[in-house]
NUKOLSE-950437 format. One line per 10 residues: number of its first residue (from 1); their letters; for each residue x, y, z of N, C-alpha, C, CB. Coordinates in steps of 0.05 Angstrom, whole numbers, plus 5000, padded with zeros to 4 digits. Each point is the difference from the previous one (the first is absolute). Last residue first. Glycine has a CB too. Layout:
// NUKOLSE-950437
NUM = a = X:Y:Z:X:Y:Z:X:Y:Z:X:Y:Z; ...
This chain:
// NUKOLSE-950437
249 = xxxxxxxxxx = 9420:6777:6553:5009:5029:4998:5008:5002:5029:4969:5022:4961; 4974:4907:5008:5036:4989:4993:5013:5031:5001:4994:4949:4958; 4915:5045:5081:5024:4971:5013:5026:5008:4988:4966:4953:4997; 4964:5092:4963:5000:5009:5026:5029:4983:5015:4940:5010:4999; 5020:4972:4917:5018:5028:4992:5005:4999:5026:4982:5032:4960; 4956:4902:5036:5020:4989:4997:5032:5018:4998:4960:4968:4980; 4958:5060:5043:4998:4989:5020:5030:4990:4996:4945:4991:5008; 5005:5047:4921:5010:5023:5019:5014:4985:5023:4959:5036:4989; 5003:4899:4953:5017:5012:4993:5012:5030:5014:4980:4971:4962; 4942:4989:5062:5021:4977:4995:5021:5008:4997:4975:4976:4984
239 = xxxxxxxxxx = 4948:5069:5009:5011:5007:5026:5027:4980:5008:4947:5017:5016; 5033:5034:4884:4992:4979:5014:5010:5000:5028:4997:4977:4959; 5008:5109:4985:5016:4979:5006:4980:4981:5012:5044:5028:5006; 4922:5043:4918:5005:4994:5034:5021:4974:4996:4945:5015:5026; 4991:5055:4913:5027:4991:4990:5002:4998:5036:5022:5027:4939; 4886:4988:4995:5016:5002:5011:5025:4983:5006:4963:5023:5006; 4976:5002:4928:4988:5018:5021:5014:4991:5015:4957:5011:4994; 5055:4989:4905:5011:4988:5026:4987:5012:5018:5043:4990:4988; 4920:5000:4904:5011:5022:5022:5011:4983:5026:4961:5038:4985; 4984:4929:4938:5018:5007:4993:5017:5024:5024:4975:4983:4950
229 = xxxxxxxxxx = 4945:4953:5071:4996:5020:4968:5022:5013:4994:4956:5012:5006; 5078:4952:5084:4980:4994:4989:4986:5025:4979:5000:4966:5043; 5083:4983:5033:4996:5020:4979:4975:4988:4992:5048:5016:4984; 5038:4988:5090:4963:4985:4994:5000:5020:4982:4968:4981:5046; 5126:4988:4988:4991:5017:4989:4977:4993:4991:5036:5016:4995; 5031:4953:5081:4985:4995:4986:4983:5027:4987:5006:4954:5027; 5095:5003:5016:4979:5024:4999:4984:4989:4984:5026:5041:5006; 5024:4898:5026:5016:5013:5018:4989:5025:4990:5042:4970:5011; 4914:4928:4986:5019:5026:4983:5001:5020:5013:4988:4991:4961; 4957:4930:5067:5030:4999:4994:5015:5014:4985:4992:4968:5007
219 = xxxxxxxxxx = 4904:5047:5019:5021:4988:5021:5040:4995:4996:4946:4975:5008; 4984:5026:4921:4993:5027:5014:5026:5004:5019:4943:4995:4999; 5033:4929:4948:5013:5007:4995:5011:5019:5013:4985:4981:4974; 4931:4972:5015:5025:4989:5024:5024:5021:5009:4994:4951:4975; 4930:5071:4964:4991:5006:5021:5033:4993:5030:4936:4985:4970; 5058:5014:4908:4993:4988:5019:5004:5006:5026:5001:4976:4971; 5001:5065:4936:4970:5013:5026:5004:4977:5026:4950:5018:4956; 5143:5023:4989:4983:4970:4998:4965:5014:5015:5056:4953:5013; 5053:5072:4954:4977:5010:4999:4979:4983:4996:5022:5034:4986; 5092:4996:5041:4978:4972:4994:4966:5019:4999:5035:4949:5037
209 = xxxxxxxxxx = 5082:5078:4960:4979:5010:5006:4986:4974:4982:5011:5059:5011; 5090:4958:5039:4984:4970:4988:4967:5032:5000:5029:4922:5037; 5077:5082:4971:4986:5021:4984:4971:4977:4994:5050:5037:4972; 5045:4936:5076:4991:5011:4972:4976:5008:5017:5020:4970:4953; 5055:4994:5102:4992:5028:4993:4989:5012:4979:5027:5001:5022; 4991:4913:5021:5012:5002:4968:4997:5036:4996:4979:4942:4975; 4989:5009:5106:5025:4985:4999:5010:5006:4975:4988:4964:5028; 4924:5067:4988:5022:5015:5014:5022:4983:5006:4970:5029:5019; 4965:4951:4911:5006:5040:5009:5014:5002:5007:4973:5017:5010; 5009:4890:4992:5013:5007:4973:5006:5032:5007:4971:4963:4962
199 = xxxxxxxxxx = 4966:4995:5092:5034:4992:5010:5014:5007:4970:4993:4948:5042; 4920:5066:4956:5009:5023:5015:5030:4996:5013:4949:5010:5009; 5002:4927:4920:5005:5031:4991:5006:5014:5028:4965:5001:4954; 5020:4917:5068:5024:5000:4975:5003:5026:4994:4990:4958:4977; 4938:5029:5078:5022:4997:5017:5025:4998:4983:4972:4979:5035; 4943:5014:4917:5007:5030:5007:5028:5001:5019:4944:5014:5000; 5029:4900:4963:5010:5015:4989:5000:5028:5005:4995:4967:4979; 4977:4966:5082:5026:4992:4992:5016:5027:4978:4978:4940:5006; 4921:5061:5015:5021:5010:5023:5031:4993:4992:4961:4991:5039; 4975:4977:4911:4997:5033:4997:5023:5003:5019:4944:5015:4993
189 = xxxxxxxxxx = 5029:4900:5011:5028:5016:4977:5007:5019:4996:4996:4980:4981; 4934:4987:5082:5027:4999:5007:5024:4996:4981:4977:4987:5036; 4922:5044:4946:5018:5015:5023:5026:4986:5010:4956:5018:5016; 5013:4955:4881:4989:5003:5014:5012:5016:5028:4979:4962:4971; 5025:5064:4927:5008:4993:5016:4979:4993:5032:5039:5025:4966; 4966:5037:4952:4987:4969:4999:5015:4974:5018:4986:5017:4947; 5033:5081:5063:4962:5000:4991:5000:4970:4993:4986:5055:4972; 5097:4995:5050:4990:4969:5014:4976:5004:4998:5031:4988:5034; 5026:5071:4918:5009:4980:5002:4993:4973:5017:5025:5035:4986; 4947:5068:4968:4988:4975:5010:5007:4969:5014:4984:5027:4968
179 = xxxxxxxxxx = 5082:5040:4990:4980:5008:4990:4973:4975:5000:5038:5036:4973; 5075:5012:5050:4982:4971:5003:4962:5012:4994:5044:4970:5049; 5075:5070:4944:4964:5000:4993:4985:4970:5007:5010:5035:4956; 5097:5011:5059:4988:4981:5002:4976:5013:5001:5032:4971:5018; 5057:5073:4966:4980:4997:5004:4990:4975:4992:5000:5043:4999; 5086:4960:5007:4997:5027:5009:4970:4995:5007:5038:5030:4970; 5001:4875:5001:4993:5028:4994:4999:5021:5023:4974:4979:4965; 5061:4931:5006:5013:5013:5021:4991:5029:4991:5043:4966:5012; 4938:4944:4947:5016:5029:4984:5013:5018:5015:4968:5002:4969; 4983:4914:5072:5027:4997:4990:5013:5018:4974:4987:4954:5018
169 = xxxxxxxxxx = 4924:5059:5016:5016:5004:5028:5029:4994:4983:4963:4981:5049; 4958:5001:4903:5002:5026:5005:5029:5014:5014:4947:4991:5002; 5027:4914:4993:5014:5008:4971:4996:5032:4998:4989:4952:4974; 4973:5007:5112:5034:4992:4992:5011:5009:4975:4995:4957:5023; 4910:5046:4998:5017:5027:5020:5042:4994:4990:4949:4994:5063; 4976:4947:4890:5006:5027:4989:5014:5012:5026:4957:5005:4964; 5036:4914:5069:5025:5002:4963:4990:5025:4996:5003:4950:4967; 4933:5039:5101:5030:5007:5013:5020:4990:4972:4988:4988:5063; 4927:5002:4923:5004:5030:5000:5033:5005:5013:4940:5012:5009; 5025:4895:4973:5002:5019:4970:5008:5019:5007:4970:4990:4976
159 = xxxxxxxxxx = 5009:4954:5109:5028:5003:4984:5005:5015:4978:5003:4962:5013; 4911:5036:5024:5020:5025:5010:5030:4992:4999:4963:5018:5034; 4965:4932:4916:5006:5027:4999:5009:5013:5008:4983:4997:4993; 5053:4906:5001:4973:5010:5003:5004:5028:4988:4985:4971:5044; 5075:4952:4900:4996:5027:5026:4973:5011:5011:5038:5016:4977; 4985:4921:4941:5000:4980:5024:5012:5030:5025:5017:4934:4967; 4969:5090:4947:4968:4989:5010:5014:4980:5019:4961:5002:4953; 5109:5052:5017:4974:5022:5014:4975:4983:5008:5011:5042:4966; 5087:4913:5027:4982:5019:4984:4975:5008:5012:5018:4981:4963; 5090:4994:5084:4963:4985:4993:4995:5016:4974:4974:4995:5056
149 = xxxxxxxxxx = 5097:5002:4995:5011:4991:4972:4968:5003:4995:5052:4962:4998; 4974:5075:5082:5009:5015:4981:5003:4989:4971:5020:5018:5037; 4949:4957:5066:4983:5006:4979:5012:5017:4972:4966:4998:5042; 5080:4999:5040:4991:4977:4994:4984:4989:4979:5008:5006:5037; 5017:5087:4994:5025:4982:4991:4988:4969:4988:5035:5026:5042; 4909:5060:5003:4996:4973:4969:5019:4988:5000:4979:5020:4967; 5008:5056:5091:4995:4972:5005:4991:4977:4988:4997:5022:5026; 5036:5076:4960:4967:4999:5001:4997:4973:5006:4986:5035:4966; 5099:4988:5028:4992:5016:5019:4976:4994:4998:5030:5032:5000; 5005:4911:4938:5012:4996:5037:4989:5019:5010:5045:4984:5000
139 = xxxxxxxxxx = 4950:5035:4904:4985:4984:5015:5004:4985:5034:4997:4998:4947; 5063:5063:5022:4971:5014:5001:4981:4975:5004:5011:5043:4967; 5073:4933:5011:5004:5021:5022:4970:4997:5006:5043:5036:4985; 4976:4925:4932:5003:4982:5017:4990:5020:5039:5049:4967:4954; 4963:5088:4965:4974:4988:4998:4999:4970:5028:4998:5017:4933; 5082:5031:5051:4974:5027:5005:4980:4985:5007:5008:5037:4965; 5057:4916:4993:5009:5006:5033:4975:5016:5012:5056:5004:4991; 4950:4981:4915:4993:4969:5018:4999:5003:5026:5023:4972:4971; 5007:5101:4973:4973:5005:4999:4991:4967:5015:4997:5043:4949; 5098:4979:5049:4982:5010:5018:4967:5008:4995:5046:5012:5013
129 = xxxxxxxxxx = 5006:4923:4929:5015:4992:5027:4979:5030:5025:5069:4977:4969; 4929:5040:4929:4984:4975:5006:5006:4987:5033:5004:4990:4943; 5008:5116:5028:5015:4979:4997:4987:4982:5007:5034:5019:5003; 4914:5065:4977:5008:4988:5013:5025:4980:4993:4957:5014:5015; 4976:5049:4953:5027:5000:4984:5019:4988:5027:4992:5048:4959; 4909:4959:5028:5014:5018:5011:5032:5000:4999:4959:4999:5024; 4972:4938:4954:4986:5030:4975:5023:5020:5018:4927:4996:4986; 5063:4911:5060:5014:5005:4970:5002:5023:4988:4986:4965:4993; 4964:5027:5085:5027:5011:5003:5020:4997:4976:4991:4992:5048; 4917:4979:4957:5004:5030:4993:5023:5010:5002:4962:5008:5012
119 = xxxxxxxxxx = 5025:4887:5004:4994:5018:4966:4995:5037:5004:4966:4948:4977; 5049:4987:5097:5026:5006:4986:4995:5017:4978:5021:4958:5012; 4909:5009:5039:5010:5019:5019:5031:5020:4985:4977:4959:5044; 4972:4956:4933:4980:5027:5003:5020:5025:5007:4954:4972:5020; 5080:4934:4976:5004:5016:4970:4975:5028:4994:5018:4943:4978; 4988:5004:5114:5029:5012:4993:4996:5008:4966:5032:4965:5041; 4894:4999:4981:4999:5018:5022:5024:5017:4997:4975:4968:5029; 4998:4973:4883:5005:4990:5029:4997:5030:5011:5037:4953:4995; 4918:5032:4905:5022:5012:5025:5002:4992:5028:4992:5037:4976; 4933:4976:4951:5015:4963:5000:5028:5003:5010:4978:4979:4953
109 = xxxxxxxxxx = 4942:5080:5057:5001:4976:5011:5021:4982:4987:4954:5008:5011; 5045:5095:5027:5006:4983:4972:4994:4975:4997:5033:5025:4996; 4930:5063:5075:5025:4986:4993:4990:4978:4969:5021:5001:5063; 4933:5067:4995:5018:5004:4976:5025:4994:4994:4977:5027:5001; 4954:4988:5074:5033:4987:5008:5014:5011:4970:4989:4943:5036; 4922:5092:5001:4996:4984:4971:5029:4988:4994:4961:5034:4978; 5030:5041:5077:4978:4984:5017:4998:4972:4976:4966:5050:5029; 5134:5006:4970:4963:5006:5001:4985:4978:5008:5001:5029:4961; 5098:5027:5046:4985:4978:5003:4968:5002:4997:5038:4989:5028; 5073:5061:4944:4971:5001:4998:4986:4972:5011:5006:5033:4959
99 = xxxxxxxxxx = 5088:5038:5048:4988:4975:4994:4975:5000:5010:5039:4977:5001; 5045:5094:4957:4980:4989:5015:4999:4978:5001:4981:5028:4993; 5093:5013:4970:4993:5022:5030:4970:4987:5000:5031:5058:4995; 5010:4910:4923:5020:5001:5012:4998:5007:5036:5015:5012:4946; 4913:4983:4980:5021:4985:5001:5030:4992:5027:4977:5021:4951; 4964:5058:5028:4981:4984:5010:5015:4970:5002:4958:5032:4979; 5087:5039:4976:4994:5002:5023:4986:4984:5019:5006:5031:4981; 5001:4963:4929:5026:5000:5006:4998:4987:5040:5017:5051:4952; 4910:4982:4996:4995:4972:4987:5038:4988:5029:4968:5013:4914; 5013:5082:5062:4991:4997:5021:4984:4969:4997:5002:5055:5011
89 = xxxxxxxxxx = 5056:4983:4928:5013:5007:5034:4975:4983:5017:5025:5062:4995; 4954:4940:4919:5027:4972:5002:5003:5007:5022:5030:4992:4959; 4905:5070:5019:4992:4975:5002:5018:4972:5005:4969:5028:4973; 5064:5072:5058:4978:4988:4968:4993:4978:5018:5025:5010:4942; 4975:5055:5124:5015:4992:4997:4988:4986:4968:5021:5001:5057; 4937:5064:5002:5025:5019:4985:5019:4973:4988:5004:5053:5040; 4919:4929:5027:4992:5010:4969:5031:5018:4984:4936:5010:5020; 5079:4952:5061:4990:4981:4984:4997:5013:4982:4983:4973:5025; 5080:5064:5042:4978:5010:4980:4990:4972:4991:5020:5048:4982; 5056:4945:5095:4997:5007:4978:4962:5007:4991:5054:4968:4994
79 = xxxxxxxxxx = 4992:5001:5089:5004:5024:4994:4997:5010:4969:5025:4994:5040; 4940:4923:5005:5034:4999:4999:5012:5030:4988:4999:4943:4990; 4911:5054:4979:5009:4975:5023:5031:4999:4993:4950:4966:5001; 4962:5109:4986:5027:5000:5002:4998:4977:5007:5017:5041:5009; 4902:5017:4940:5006:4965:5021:5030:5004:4991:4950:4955:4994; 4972:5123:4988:5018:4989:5011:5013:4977:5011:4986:5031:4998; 4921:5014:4941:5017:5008:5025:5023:4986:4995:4965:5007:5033; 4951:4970:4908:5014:5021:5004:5016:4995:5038:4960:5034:4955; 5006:4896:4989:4986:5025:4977:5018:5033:5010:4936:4971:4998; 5115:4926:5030:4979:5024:5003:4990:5019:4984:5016:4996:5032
69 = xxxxxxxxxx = 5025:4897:4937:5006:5035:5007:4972:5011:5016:5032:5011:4949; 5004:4886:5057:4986:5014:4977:4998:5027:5014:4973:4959:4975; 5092:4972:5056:4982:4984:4977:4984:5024:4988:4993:4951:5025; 5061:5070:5048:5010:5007:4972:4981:4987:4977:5052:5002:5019; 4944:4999:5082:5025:4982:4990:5007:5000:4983:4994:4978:5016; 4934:5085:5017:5022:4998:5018:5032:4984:5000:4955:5007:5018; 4950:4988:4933:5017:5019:4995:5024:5001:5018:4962:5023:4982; 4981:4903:5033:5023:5003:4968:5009:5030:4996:4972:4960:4969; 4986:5030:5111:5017:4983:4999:5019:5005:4975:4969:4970:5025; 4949:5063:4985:5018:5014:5011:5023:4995:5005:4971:5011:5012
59 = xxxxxxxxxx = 4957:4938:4950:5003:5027:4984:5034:5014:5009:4935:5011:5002; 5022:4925:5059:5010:4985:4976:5010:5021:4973:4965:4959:5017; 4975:5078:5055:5024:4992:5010:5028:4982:4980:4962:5003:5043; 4938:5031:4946:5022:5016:4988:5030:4986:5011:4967:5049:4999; 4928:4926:5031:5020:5024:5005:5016:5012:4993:4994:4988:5017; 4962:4921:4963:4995:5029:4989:5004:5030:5016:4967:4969:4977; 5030:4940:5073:5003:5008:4982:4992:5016:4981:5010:4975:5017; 5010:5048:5089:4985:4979:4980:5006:4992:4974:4971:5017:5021; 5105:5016:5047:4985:5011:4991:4980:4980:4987:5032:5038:5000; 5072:4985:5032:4983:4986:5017:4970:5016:4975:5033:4994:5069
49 = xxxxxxxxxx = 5084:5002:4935:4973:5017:4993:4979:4969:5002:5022:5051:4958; 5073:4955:5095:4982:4991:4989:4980:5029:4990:5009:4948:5030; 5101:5032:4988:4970:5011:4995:4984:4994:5002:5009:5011:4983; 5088:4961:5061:4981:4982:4985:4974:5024:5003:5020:4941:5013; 5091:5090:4994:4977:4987:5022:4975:4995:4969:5011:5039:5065; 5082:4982:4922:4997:4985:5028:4972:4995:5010:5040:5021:5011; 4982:5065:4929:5008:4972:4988:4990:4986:5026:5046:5008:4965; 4880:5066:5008:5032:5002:5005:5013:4969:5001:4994:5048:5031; 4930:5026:4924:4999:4972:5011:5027:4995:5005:4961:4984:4977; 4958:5099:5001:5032:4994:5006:5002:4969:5010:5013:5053:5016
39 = xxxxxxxxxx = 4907:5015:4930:5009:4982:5022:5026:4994:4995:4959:4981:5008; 4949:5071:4947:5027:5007:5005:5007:4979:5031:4995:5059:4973; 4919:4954:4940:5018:4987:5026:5027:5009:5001:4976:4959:4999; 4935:5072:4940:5026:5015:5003:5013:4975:5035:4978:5072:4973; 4942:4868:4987:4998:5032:5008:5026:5016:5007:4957:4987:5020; 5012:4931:4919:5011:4999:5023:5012:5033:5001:5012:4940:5000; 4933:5012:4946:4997:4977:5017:5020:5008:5025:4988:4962:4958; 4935:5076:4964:5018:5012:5021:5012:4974:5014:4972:5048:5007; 4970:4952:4900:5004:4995:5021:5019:5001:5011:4976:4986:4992; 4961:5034:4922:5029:5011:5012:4997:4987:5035:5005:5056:4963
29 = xxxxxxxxxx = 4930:4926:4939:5011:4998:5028:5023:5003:5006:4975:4978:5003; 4985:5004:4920:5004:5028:4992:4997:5004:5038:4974:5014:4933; 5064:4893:5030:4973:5020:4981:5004:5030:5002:4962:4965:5010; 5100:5006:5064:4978:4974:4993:4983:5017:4981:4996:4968:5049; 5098:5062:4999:4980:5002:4984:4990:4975:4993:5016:5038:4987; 5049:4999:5101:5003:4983:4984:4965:5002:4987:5047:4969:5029; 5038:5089:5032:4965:4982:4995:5008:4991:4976:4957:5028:5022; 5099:5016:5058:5005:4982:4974:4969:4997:5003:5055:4971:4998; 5023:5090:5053:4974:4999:4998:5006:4984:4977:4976:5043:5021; 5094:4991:5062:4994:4986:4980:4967:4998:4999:5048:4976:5003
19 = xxxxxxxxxx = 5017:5077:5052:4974:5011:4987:4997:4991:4972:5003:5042:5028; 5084:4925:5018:4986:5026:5007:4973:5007:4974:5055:5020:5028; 5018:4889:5021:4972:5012:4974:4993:5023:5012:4973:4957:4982; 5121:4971:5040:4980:5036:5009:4978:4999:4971:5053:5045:5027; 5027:4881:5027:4976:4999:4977:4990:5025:5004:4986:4951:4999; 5087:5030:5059:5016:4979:4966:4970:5010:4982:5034:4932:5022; 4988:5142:5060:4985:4974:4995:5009:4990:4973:4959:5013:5027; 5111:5026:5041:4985:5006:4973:4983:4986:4993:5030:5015:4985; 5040:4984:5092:4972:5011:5000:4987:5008:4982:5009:5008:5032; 5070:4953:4952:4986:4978:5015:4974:5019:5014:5049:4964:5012
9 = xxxxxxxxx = 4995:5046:4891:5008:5012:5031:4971:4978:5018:5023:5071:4987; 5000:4903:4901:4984:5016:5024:5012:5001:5031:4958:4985:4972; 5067:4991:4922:5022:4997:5031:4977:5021:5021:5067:5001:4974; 4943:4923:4917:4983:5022:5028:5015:5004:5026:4953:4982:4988; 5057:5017:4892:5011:4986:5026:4975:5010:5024:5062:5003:4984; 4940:4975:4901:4984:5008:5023:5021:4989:5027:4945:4996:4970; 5076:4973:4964:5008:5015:4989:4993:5024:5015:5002:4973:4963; 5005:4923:5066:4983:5014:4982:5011:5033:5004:4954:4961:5003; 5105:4942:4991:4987:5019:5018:4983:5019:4984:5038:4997:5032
């Protein structure tokens, strides 16, 4: 177990940035990519940051998951300080309380689907019997069971992305990041895989935030955050989703 515990209150957002700012230098160029943001993100329900590219949104992401610090302000996840944690804590952390998917599957080609999924849960001090179980599990939820001896070049693409949702998912993270996850995707994988990430939120109560410019997406997340040159202009429930809060309350 990691050393890092988390016990957020169920009205505590799992993610807070207060009056995060980051640029980034080119030669003797300073560039602003992301203006003092302050936002709350809560467990159960699917984020979206929405935005062109070069918005910052991808920026905003990694600060938010720890990959790389704010120049200045505030990022809590799971109630803790990022910037207050070392480098092992917060290597520790990321380990243990996240999972990551990207637009680029980043998977292994000479690895079956089931040896994708197993190899991070190795690094976690798992027992061999439930890191098989984890990994066997998860692929079944993303509707691979069947497809579990394959390797990556006999998988289309929106099979690749659903092994990354599965080797994210079978750590049983707190937070979940997805970062473009159906830009190369065509619309009825896209769809397969956003409907993964929002049945994951709320049958697992994690913490899913995604950040894509793709358009589909809009519709199936339960808040969407638009952002652009580095700033959010705005923060709404989809009518889908208000519709869906409406029924089950």
């Amino acid at each position: 177990m990691s050393a890092i515990a988390s016990n957020p209150s169920a009205n505590t957002p799992t993610l807070q940035a207060r009056s995060v700012r980051k640029s980034f230098v080119s030669g003797r160029v300073e560039s602003t990519v992301l203006h003092d943001l302050t936002l709350d993100v809560r467990a159960g329900e699917l984020t979206l940051i929405s935005g062109p590219s070069g918005c910052g949104k991808s920026t905003l992401l990694a600060i938010l998951s720890g990959l790389q610090p704010a120049d200045t302000g505030e990022v809590r996840a799971l109630g803790h300080d990022l910037h207050g944690l070392s480098m092992r804590a917060l290597e520790a952390f990321r380990l243990q309380h996240t999972g990551f998917v990207f637009q680029g599957f980043n998977l292994f080609p000479a690895l079956t689907a089931l040896e994708q999924v197993e190899l991070p849960l190795s690094y976690m001090g798992l027992a061999k019997d439930v890191v098989r179980k984890r990994a066997v599990e998860s692929l079944e939820e993303v509707g691979l069971g069947p497809r579990m001896s394959m390797l990556p070049i006999e998988l289309s693409g929106g099979e690749k992305q659903r092994v990354a949702i599965a080797r994210a998912l079978a750590k049983q993270p707190e937070l979940l990041f997805a970062d473009e996850p159906t830009s190369a995707l065509d619309a009825a994988n896209g769809q397969i895989v956003i409907d993964i990430l929002h049945r994951i939120a709320r049958t697992h109560g994690t913490t899913v935030l995604c950040v894509s410019h793709d358009p589909r997406l809009v519709h199936h997340a339960d808040r969407v955050l638009a952002m652009e040159d580095g700033r959010i202009l705005s923060d709404h429930v989809p009518p889908a989703a208000s519709a869906a809060i409406t029924e089950h309350s």
